[in-house]
TORVOMI-309292 format. One record per residue (C-alpha): residue in one letter; x, y, z. Coordinates in steps of 0.001 Angstrom, whole numbers, plus 524288, in hexadecimal, padded with zeros to 5 digits. Layout:
MIKE   code      xx      yy      zz
MIKE      A       X       Y       Z
...
// end
This chain:
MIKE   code      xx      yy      zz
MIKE      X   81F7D   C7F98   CF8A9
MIKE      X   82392   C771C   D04E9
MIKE      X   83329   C7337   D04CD
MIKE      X   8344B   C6551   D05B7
MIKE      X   83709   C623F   D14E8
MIKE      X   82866   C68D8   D14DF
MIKE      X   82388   C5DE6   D0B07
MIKE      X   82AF1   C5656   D12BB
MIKE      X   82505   C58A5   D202B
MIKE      X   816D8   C5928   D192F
MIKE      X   8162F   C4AD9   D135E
MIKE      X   81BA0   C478E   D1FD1
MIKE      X   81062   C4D54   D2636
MIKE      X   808CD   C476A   D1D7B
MIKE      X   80E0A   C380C   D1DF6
MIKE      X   80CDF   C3A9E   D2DF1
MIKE      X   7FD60   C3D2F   D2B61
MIKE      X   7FACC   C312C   D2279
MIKE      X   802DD   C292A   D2C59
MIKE      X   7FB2C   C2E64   D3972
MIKE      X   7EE2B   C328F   D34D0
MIKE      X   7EB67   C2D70   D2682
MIKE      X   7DB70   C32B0   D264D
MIKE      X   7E20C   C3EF5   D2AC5
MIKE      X   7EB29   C3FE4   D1F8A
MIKE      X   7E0F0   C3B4B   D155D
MIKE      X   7D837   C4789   D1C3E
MIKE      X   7E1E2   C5021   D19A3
MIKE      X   7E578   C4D06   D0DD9
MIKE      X   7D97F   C4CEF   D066A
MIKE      X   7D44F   C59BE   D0215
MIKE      X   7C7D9   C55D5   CFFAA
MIKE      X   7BAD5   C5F10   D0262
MIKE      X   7AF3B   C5C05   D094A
MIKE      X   7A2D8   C59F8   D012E
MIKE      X   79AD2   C647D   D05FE
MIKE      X   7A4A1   C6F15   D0394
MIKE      X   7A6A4   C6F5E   CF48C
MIKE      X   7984A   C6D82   CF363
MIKE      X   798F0   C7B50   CFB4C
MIKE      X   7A27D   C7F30   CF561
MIKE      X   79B05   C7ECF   CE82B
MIKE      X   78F13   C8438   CEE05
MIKE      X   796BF   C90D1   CF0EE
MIKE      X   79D7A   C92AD   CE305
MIKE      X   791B9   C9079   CDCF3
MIKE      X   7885A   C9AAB   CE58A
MIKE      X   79423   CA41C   CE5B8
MIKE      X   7911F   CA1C3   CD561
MIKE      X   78328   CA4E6   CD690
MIKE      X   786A1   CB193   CDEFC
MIKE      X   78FB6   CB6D3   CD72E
MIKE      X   7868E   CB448   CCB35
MIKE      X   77948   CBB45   CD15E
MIKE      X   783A4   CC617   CD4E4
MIKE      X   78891   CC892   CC5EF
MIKE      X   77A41   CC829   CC220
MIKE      X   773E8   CCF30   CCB91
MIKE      X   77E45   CD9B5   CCA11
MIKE      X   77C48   CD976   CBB04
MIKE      X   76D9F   CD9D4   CBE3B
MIKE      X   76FC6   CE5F2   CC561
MIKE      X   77A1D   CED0D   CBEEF
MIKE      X   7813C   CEAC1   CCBE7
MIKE      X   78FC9   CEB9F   CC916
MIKE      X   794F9   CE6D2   CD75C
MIKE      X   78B18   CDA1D   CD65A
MIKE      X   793AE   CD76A   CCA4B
MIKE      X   79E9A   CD85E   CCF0D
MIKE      X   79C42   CD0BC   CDAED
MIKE      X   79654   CC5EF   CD364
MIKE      X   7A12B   CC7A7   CCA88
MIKE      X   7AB83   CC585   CD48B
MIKE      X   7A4A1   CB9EE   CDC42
MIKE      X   7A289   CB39D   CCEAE
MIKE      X   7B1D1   CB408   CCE5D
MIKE      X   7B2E7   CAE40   CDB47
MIKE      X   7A849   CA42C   CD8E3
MIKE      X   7B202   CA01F   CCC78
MIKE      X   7BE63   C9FB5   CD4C0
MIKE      X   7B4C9   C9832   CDEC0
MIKE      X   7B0D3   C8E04   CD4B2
MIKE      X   7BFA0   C8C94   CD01C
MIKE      X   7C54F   C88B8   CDD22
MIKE      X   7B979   C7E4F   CDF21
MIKE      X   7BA56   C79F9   CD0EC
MIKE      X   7B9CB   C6B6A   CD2A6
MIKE      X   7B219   C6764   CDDFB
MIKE      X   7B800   C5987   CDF1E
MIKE      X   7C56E   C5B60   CE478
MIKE      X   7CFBB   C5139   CDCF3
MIKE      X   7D29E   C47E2   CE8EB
MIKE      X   7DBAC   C4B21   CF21E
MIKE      X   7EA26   C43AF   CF2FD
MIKE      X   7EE3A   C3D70   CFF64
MIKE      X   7F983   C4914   D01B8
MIKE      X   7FBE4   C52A7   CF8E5
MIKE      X   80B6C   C5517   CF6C9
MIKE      X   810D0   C62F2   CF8AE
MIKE      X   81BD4   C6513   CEEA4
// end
């Protein structure tokens, strides 16, 4: 948590950009991604899917315990994947974010 002469110093900072260099400030203030990388993005949780899925069945094919597993665990990290990139349209971004 920043003490408030920090705040302080920070919207300062921040009133100095939109004064000087307002495309700046709007560039650093948005958080927004570029098009090709959530497309990407999606393209990689969804073959790490498919590779964890041929792994589980291929190991249940084969009685192979470690292809299981593996699958197993890169199934889990294909889920974790797919809940940090839930929603691929990001809410639009405010002009500055506050720090309380």
């Amino acid at each position: 948590m920043l003490s408030h002469y920090e705040r302080q110093e920070l919207e300062r900072i921040a009133q100095r950009f939109e004064h000087d260099d307002p495309e700046l400030a709007s560039a650093l203030g948005s958080c927004a991604h570029p098009r090709g990388t959530l497309r990407l993005s999606k393209l990689a949780r969804l073959g790490l899917d498919l590779f964890a899925g041929v792994l589980v069945v291929l190991g249940a094919l084969t009685l192979n315990f470690g292809l299981v597993f593996v699958g197993a665990l890169l199934l889990i990290c294909a889920a974790c994947a797919h809940l940090k990139g839930w929603s691929p349209i990001d809410p639009p971004p405010t002009q500055y974010r506050r720090v309380e």
